[in-house]
C-alpha positions in Angstrom: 119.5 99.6 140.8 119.6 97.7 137.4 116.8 99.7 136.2 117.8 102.4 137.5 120.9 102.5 135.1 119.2 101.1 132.2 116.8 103.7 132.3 119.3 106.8 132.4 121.2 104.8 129.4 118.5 104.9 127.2 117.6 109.1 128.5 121.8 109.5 127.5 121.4 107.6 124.4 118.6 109.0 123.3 120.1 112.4 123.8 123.1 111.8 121.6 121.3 110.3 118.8 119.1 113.4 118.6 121.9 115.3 118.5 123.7 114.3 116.4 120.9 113.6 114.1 120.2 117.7 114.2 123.9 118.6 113.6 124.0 116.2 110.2 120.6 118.4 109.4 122.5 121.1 109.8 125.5 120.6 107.7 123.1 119.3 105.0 121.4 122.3 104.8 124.1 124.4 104.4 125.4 121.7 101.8 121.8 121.5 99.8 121.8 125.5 99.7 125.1 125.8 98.9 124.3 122.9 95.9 121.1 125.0 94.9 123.0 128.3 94.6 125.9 127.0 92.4 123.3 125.2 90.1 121.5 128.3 89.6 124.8 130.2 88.6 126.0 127.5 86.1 122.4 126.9 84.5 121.9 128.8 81.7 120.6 131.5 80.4 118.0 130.4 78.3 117.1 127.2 76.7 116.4 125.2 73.6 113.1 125.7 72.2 112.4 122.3 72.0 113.4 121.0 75.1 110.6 119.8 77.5 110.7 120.1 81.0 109.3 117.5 83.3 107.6 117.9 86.5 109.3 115.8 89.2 109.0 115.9 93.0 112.2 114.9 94.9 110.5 113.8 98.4 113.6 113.0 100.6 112.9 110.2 103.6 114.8 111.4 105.8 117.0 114.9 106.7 120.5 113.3 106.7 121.7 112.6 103.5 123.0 109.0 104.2 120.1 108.0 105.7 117.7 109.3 102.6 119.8 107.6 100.0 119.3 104.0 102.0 115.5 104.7 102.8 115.1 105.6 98.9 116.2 101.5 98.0 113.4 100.0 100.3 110.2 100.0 98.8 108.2 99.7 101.6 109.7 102.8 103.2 108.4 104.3 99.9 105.0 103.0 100.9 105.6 104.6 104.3 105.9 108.1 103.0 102.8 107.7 100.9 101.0 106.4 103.6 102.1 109.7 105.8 101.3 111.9 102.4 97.5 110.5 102.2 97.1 111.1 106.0 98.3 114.4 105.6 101.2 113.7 108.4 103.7 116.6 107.3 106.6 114.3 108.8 109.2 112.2 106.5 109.5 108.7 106.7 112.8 108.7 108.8 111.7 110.7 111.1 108.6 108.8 111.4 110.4 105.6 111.7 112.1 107.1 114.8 108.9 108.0 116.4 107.7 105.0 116.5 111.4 103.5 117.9 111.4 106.0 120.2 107.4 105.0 121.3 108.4 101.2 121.5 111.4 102.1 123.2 110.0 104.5 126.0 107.3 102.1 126.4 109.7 98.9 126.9 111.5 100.7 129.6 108.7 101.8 131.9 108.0 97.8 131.5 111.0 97.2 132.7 111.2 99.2 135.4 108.0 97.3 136.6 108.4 94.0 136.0 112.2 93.6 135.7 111.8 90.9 133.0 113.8 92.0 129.1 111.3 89.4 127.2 108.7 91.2 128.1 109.9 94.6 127.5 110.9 93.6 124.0 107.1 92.4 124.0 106.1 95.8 124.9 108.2 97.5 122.5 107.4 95.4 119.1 103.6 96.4 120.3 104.2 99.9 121.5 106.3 100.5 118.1 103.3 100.0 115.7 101.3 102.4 117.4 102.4 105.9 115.6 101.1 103.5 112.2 98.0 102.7 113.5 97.4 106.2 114.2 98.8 107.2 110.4 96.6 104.1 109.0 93.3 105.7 111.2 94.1 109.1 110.1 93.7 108.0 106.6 90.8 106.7 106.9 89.5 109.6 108.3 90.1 111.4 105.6 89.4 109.6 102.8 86.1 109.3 104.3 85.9 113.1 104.9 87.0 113.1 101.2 83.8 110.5 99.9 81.7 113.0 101.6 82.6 115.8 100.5 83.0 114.2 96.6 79.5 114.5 95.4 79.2 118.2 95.9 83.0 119.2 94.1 81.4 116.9 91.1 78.5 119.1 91.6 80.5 122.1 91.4 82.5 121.4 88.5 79.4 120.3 86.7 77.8 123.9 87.5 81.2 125.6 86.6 81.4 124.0 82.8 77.9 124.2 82.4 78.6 128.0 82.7 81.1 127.8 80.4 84.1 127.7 81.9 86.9 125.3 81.1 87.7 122.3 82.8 91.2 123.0 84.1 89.7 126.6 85.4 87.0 124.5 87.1 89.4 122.8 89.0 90.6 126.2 90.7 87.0 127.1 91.2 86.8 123.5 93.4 90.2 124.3 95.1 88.9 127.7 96.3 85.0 126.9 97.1 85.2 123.2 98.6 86.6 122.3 102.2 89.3 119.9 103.1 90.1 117.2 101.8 89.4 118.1 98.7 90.7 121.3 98.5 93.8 120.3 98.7 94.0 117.5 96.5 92.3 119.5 93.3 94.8 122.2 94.6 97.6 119.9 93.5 96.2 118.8 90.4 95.1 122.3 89.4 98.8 123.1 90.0 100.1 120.1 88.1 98.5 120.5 84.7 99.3 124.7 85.2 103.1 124.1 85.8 103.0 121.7 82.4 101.7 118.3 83.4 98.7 116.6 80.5 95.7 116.7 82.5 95.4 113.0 81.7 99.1 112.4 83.8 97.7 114.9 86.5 94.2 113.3 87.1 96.2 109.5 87.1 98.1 111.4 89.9 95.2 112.1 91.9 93.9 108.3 92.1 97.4 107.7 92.6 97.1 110.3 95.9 93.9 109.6 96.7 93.0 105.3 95.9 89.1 105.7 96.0 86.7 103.9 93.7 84.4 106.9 93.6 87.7 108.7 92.2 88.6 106.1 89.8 85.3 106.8 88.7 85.7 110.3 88.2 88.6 110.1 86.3 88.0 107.5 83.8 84.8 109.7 82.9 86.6 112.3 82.2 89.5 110.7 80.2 86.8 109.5 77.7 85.1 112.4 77.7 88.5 114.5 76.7 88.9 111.6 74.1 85.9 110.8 72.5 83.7 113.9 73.0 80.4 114.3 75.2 78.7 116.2 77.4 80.8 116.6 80.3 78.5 118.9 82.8 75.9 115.9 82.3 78.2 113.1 82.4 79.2 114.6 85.9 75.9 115.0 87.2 75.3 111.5 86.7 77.9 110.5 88.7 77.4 112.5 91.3 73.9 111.0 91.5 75.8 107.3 91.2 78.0 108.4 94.3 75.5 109.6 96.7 73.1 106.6 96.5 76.4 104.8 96.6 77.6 106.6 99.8 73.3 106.2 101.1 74.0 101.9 100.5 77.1 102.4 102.6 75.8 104.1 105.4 73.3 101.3 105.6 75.9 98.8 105.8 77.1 100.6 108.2 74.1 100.7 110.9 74.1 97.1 109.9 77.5 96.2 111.0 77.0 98.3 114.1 76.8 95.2 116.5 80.1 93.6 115.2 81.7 96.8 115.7 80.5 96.7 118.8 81.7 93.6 120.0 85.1 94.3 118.7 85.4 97.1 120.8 84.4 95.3 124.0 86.8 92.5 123.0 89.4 95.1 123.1 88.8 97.1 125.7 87.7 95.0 128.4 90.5 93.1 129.2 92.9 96.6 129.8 90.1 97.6 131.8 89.6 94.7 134.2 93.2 94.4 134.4 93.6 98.4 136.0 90.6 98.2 138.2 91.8 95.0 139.5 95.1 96.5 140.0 93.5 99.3 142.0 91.3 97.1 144.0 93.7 94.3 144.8 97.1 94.8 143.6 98.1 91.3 145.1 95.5 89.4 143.1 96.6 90.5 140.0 100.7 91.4 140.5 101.6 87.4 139.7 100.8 88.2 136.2 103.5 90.6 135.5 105.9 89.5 138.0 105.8 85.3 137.5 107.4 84.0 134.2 103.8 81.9 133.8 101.8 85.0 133.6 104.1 86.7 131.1 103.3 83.8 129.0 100.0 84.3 129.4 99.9 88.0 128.7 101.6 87.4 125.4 99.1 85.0 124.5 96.3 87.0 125.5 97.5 90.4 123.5 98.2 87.9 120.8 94.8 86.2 120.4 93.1 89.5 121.2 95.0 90.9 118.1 93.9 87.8 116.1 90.3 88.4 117.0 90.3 92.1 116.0 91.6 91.3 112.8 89.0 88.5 112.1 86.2 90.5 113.5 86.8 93.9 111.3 87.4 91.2 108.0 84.0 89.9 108.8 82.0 93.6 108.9 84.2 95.3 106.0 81.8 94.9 103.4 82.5 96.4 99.8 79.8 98.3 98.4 
């Protein structure tokens, strides 16, 4: 009966919060529209010759307005949204924060439906909470390794593009039109950047900024000292593009090397879940002491704890650098 009531507390609760989290979205709509339109009546007409405009992007956190002005003095929220941005997550940090309360949360209760015990179900919703950023941290690194792939052949077709004489900032369009995902998108924005006003050194600092790679770090300091000190830029990037790919061949060698630790980590991680259903479904009374008696909560904690200690150690061991 306990559970019973908790669980349609936190289906109310959840309910109102949502709500009320769409109304002050609402009224700050209205109120940023209303803001917009007002600005654009008092600005004026034209201005000063020599006045320079600067290219700034106002990412709020989060719809309500209070919310976004305390999210905006945490740096790590900061880190949060440009985690979400290099995933390509279209979601704010606020609202990303809430999924993951809400996950932890939903995952807590069915807990305690089960096993009736709160430590545990706060257990259950510290780990069920960092879920939605594991998935944002994979999703990442999914695409920037879409992104490495990809890299050699947009080098190649900007080398093509200036060798035929166009200009390098044209080039860029000619990358953002022909190349596929990633990096459309990313010399998209850069193409934008230096069009709308931005030096092309500021907008290619951007892109490492967006997009942390070596191979990209790379890229731009080659072309920074070309633009400064002169050179042939169509060969410079066709020897990096050759530097890249034998790079990317080294690291696909690691890779078959580190197979077997990869390997091992999955097994480390996936058995015990496994063992613990099917022995659920083959002998529920075997295994029922361990969520029911207060000695095998204990020992589930430790369990998920050292198995989280050995995934860790196990994926420092087969990162290698190349």
């Amino acid at each position: 009966m306990t559970a019973t009531i908790t669980l349609l507390v936190f289906i109310v609760v959840t309910l109102v919060v949502f709500a009320i989290g769409m109304a002050l979205d609402q009224r700050s709509a209205r109120a940023r529209l209303l803001r917009e339109r007002l600005e654009a009546v008092q600005r004026p007409a034209e201005r000063e010759a020599n006045e320079e405009l600067a290219l700034v992007r106002d990412e709020m956190l989060s719809n309500i307005p209070a919310i976004d002005h305390f999210l905006r003095r945490s740096r790590r929220i900061s880190r949060l949204q440009k985690l979400l941005s290099q995933a390509d997550i279209k979601m704010r940090a606020g609202n990303f924060l809430l999924v993951c309360g809400s996950v932890g949360l939903f995952f807590a209760v069915i807990l305690l439906l089960w096993t009736e015990n709160p430590l545990f179900a706060w257990f259950a919703f510290f780990m069920a909470a960092v879920l939605p950023y594991g998935y944002a941290t994979h999703r990442r690194t999914k695409r920037f390794d879409k992104f490495e792939e990809l890299f050699p052949q947009a080098i190649d077709t900007l080398a093509r593009a200036v060798r035929a004489g166009h200009a390098f900032t044209t080039a860029l369009e000619l990358i953002a039109n022909e190349v596929a995902e990633p990096i459309a998108g990313e010399f998209r924005k850069l193409f934008e950047e230096q069009k709308f006003g931005l030096p092309v050194r500021d907008a290619l600092l951007n892109l490492t900024d967006r997009v942390p790679l070596v191979d990209v770090k790379f890229f731009v300091t080659a072309v920074m000292l070309q633009r400064e000190t002169g050179g042939n830029l169509a060969e410079i990037l066709d020897n990096l593009s050759y530097v890249i790919r034998e790079r990317f061949k080294i690291m696909r060698q690691v890779r078959v090397f580190t197979a077997q630790g990869r390997l091992t980590m999955m097994l480390l991680m996936g058995m015990p879940p496994l063992i613990v259903v099917v022995m659920e479904t083959m002998n529920p009374t075997f295994i029922r002491p361990l969520f029911t008696e207060p000695l095998g909560h204990i020992l589930v904690v430790v369990g998920v704890t050292l198995q989280t200690i050995g995934y860790f150690v196990i994926r420092r061991v087969i990162a290698i650098q190349v």
